[in-house]
Structure formats: structure tokens, C-alpha cells
C-alpha positions in Angstrom: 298.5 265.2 178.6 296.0 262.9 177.3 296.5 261.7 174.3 293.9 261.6 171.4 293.3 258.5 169.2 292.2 258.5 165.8 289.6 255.7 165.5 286.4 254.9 165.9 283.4 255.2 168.7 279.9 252.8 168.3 278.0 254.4 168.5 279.2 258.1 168.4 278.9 260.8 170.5 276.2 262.6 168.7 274.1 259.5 167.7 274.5 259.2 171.6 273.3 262.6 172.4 270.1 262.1 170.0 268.7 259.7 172.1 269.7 261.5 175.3 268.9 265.4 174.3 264.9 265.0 174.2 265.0 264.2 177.7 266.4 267.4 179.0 264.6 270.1 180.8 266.6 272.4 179.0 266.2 270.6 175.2 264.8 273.0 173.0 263.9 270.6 169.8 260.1 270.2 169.0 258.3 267.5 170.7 258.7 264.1 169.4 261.1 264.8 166.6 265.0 263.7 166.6 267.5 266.1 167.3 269.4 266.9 163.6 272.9 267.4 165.4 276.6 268.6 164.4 279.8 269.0 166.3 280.3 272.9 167.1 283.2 273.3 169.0 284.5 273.1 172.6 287.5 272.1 174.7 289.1 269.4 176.7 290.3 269.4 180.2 293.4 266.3 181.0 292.1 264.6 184.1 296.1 264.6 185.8 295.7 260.6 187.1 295.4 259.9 182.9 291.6 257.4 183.5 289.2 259.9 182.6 288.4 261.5 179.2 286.9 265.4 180.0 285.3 266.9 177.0 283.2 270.1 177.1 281.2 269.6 173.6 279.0 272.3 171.6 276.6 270.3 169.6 274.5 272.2 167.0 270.6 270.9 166.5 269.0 271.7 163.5 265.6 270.0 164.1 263.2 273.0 164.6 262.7 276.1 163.1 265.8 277.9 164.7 269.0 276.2 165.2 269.8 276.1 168.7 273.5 275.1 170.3 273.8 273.2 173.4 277.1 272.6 175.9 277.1 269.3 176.6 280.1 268.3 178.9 280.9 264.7 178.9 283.3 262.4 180.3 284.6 258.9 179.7 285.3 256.1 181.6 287.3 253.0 181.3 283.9 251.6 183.8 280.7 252.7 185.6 281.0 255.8 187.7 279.6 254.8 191.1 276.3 256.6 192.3 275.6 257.8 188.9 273.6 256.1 187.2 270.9 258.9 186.5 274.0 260.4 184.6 275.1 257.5 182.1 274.4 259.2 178.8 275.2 255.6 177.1 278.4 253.2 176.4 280.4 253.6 173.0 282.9 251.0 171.7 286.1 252.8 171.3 288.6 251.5 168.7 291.5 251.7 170.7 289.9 251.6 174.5 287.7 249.3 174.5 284.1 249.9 176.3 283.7 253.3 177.3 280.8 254.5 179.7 279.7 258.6 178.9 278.3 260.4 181.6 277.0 263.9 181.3 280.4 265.2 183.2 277.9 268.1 185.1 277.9 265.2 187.8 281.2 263.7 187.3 283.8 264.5 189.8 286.7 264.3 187.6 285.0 267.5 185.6 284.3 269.0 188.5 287.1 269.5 190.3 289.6 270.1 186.4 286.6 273.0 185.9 287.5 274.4 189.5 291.3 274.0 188.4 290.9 275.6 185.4 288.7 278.9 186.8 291.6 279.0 189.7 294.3 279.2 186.7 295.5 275.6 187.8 294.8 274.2 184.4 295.2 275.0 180.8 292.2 274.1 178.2 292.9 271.8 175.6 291.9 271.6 172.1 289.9 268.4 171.7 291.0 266.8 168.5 294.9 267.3 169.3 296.7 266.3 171.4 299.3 268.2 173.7 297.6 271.4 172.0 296.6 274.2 174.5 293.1 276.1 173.0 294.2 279.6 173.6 290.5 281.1 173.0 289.2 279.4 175.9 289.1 282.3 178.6 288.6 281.5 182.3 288.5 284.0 184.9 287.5 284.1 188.4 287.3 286.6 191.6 287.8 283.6 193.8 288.6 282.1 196.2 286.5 279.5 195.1 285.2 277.0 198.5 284.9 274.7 196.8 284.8 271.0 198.4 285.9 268.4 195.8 285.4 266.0 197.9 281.6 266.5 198.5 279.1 264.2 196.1 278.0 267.6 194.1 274.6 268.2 194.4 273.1 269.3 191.0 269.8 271.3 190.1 268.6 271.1 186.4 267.1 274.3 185.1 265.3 275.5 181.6 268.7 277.1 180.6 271.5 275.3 182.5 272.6 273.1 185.1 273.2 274.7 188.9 276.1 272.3 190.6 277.6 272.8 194.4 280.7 271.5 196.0 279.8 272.4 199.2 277.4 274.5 201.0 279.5 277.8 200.8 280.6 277.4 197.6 279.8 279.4 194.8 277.3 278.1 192.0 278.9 276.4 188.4 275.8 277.3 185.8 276.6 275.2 182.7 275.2 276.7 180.2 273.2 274.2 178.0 271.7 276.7 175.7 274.6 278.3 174.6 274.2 282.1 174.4 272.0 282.4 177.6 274.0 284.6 179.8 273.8 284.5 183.7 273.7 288.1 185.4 275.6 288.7 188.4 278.5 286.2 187.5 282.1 286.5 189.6 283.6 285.0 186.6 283.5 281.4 184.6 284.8 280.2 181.1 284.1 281.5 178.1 285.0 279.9 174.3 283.5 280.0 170.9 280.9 277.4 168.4 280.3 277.1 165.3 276.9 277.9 163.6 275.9 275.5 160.1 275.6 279.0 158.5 279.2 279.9 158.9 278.4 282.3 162.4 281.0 281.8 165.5 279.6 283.0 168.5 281.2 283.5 171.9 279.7 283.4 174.9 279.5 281.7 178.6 280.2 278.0 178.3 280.3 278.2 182.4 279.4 280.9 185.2 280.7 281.2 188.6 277.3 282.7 191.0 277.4 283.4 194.2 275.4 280.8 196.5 271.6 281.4 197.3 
């Protein structure tokens, strides 16, 4: 299990993610302004060879006239992920680990194939700030088999509402959902979990849905 540190990251996550959100095709903020964001939730995934750090984050941004909640799944690395560059949200100095690289973890193979583990009931969700601590209200299901080819490059399509990723060319489709509480019709199955609203509200819905290839 991986274990979580109490310490520091500069810069953090979400000043990270500021910079980074306004470029997405699914970012919802108004033009020009800078995301206003807060932790919301989520769930970890341990990455079994213990190198990389899996986190599937809910952020909160309150910079328009409707708050709107993103998934953003990230992971970190003790050095660059080759090949994906175009996926290096930034590098944060960790207290305890030193340099980390963040990568938006839709491209990151280590997510990839712990998401594919956790959908075939292979792997347990984690609660993110403790460690050893199984997040019971994370609920993954799946009609599988699954195809999937974790050892294919994934090939990833960014869309107004999510991110389309394939293992191979008869797997099924993994939709992350970015805007959280955009549901996918047709889904075999995926991962569902809970966020927090700055009002108090705790939604559920789709963090992840398994489609059947085009």
C-alpha cells in the first residue's frame, strides 16, 4: 500500500491545476479569468511496483457564475514519463520525495492499467489522505471482459465533456468524466464515487464509463 506523507508540495496540486485547467477543451471557467479552485473529493489507486503516485482528484471551481467540478486524475513520478510530454501538468517539490513530475494520469499507463484492475475487481480504491484505508463508497462495476491491451501506448481523444482512452483496437472506451455530473448513455459499467460542493451538496455520479468501441 502506498503510503501517505504529511508534508508539503511547491507548488501544490491546485495552484498546479490553475495554470493547467484554462487550457482544456473541456474547462468550463470564463475566458481569461483564473480558476477559484478547492479539493472535492476522490480516490487513490496503489500502483503494486510502489513508484507511482495514482490520484483520481475532484477539484471544485468557483470562478464563474456556476460552480462547476472537474475529475482530474493525476499521477506522480519520481521522473519524466517517456513520450508524454503533452501530458506534464507541472513538477512540485515534495517534502519527503523530492522532485515530483504530475502528469494528467488519462495518458499515464500506470493509471491505466490500476483503472482496468479496479473495473475487473482486481483492485480496491483507496482513500487519498490515509493510508492503508480502503474508500468503501467508491463503486466499480463492469460487464467485462474487458480487451484491454496494457501494453499498447493508449491512444486518447479529448472531448467537451471527457476524455475517450483505448488500450487496443477492440477494447472498450474509458470516458473520464471531466465535468463531473455528465453522464455517458449506453455505459457497460465504470466507477462511480462522490464530491463535495462549497455549499455543503455531495453529489454522486460517474467519475469513469466503460463504452463499447466505435
Amino acid at each position: 500500500m502506498a503510503v501517505i506523507h504529511k508534508t508539503t508540495m511547491k507548488p501544490t496540486k491546485l495552484e498546479l491545476l490553475e495554470a493547467w485547467l484554462p487550457g482544456r477543451p473541456w474547462y468550463r471557467g470564463p475566458a481569461g479569468a483564473v480558476p477559484v479552485l478547492e479539493r472535492a473529493g476522490g480516490f487513490r489507486l496503489d500502483d503494486p511496483a510502489g513508484e507511482v503516485g495514482v490520484d483520481f482528484m475532484a477539484v471544485s471551481d468557483s470562478s464563474g457564475a456556476e460552480v462547476v467540478s472537474y475529475l482530474v486524475p493525476l499521477t506522480y513520478r519520481g521522473a519524466p514519463l517517456a513520450g508524454a510530454e503533452g501530458a506534464l501538468i507541472g513538477t512540485s517539490e515534495h517534502g519527503v520525495l523530492g522532485t515530483r513530475w504530475v502528469y494528467d494520469g488519462a495518458y499515464d499507463p500506470v493509471l491505466l492499467g490500476e483503472l482496468a484492475a479496479l473495473l475487473e475487481g482486481r483492485a480496491v480504491a483507496q482513500a487519498q489522505s490515509v493510508s492503508d484505508a480502503p474508500d468503501l463508497t467508491v463503486v466499480a462495476s463492469f460487464d467485462g471482459p474487458g480487451s484491454w491491451d496494457l501494453g499498447a501506448a493508449p491512444v486518447v481523444e479529448e472531448g467537451a465533456y471527457g476524455t475517450d482512452v483505448r488500450l487496443g483496437a477492440d477494447a472498450p472506451v474509458l470516458r473520464f468524466a471531466r465535468v463531473l455530473g455528465a453522464e455517458a448513455a449506453g455505459a457497460r459499467g465504470g466507477v462511480t464515487a462522490g464530491w463535495l460542493l462549497p455549499d455543503g451538496g455531495e453529489p454522486r455520479g460517474a467519475y469513469v464509463r466503460v463504452l463499447d468501441a466505435d
